[in-house]
C-alpha positions in Angstrom: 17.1 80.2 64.1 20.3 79.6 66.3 19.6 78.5 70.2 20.7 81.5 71.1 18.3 83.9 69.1 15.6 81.3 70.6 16.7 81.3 74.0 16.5 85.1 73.9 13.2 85.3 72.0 11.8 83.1 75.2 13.8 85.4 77.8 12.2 89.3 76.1 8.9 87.6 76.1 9.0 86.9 79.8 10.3 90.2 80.4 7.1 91.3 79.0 5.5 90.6 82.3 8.2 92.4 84.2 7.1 94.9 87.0 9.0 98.1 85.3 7.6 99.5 81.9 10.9 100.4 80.9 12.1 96.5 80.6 8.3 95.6 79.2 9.1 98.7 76.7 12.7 97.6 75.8 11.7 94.0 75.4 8.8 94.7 73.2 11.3 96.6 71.1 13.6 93.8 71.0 11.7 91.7 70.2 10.5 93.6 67.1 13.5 93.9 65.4 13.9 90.0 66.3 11.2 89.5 64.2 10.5 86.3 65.8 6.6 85.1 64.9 6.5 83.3 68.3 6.1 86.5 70.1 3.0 87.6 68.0 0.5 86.3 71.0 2.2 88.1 74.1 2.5 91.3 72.4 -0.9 91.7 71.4 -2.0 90.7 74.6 -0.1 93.6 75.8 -0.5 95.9 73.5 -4.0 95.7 74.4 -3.9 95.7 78.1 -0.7 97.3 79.5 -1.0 100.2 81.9 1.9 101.9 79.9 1.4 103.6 76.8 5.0 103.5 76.2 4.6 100.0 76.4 1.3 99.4 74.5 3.2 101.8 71.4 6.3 99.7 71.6 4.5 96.6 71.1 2.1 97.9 68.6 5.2 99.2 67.0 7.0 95.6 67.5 3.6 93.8 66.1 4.1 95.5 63.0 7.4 94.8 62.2 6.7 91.2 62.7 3.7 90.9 60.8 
């Protein structure tokens, strides 16, 4: 994986803790099609737990395509 693919894996999982749904959404979808196994562990948390359930679906959705 190139630096920069890594640098953004580390930057969409941070956004995952961002204060608007739509950036936790998008970033969950990014990182999805990523496909990057590092992000396994935040998504689940918040497909489990976010208030969103545009958020939790994204990440369900990103889980899967990872896994």
């Amino acid at each position: 994986m190139s630096p920069v693919v890594s640098d953004e894996v580390d930057d969409l999982i941070r956004s995952l803790k961002s204060g608007t749904p739509l950036v936790r959404e998008r970033a969950a979808f990014d990182l999805g099609r990523i496909g990057d196994d590092r992000a396994v562990y935040a998504l689940t948390y918040v497909a489990s737990r976010d208030k969103k359930e545009d958020v939790r679906s994204a990440s369900t959705e990103a889980l899967a395509k990872i896994q």
